[in-house]
C-alpha positions as CSV (number, residue, x, y, z in Angstrom):
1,X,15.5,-6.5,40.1
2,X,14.7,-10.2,40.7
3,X,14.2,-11.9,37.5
4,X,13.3,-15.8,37.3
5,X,13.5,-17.3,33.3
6,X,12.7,-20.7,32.7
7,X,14.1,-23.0,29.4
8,X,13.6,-26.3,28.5
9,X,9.8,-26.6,27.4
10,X,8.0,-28.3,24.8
11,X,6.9,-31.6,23.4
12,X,7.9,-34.7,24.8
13,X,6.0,-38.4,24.5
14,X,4.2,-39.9,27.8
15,X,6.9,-42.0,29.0
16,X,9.7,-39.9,28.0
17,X,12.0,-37.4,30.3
18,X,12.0,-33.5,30.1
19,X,14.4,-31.3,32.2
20,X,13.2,-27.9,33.1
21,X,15.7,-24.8,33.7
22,X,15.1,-22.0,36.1
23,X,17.8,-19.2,36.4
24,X,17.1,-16.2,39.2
25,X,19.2,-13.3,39.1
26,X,18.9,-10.3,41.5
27,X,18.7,-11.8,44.5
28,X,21.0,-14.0,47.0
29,X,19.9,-17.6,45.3
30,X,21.2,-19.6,47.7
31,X,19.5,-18.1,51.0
32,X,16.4,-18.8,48.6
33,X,13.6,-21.6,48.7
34,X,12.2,-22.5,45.4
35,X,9.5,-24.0,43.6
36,X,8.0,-25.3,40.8
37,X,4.1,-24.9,39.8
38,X,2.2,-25.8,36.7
39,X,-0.7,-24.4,34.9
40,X,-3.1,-26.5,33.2
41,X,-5.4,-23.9,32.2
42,X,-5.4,-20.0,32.2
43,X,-8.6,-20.4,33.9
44,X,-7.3,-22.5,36.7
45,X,-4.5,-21.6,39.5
46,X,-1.8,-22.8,39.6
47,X,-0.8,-26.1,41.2
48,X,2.8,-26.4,43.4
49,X,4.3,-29.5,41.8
50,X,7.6,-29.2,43.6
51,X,10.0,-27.4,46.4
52,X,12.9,-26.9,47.6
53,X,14.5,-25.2,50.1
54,X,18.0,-23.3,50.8
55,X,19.3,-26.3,52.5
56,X,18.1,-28.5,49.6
57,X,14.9,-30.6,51.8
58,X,12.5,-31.7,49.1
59,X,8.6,-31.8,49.2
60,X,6.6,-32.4,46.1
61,X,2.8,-32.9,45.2
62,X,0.8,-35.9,44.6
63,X,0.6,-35.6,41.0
64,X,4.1,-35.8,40.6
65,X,5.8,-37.5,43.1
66,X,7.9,-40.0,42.3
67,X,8.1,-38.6,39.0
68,X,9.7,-35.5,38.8
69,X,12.4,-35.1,40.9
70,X,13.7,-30.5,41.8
71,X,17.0,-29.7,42.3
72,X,19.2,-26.7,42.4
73,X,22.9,-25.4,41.4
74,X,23.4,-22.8,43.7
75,X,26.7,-22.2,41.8
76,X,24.8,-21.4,38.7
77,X,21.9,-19.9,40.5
78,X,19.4,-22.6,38.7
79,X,16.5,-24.6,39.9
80,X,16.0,-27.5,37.7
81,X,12.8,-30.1,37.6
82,X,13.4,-33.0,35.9
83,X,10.3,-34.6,34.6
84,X,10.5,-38.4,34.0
85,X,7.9,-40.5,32.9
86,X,5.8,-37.7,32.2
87,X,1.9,-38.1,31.5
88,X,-0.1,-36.4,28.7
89,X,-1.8,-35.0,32.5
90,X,0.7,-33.1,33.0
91,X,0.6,-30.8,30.2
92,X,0.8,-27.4,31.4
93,X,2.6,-24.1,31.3
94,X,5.4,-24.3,34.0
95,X,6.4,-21.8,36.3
96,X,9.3,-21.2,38.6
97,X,9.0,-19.3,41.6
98,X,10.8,-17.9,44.3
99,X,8.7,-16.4,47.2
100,X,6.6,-13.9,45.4
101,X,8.5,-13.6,42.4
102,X,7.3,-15.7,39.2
103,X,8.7,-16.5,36.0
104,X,6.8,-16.2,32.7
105,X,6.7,-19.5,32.5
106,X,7.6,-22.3,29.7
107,X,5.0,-24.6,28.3
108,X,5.3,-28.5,28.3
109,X,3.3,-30.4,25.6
110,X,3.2,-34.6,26.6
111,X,2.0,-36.3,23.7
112,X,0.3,-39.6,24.6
């Protein structure tokens, strides 16, 4: 069973730094892409903030850009995003996903 769990939400000031945790189990990790997507709203979809795939090429979306910077571990099977310079904007809940399977997700609070 493919599992994704996120760690590392909560509150952080505008113009702080945040790093976001995403551990997968169940599945070959490193054959995997992986993204990132946030959710400002229950009402609203979700919006891909960031991805990266098996070979480690980047690609990220305009809100965050220059911002947030993915990575991955493949030796700890982790995806991380690391959030500088975050905006009170981009409070949302934050999910991790790897093709079709989600994590619950971990909210970040950016207090202006």
């Amino acid at each position: 069973q493919v599992q994704l769990v996120e760690s590392g939400g909560g509150l952080v000031q505008a113009g702080g730094s945040l790093r976001l945790s995403c551990e997968i189990s169940g599945t070959t990790f490193s054959s995997r892409a992986m993204a990132w997507h946030r959710q400002e709203d229950p009402e609203k979809q979700c919006v891909l903030d960031a991805n990266i795939t098996a070979v480690g090429k980047t690609t990220y979306g305009a809100f965050v850009e220059g911002r947030f910077t993915i990575s991955r571990d493949n030796s700890k099977n982790t995806v991380y995003l690391q959030m500088n310079s975050p905006k009170p904007e981009d409070t949302a809940v934050y999910y991790c996903r790897a093709l079709l399977y989600w994590g619950r997700g971990t909210q970040i609070t950016v207090s202006s």
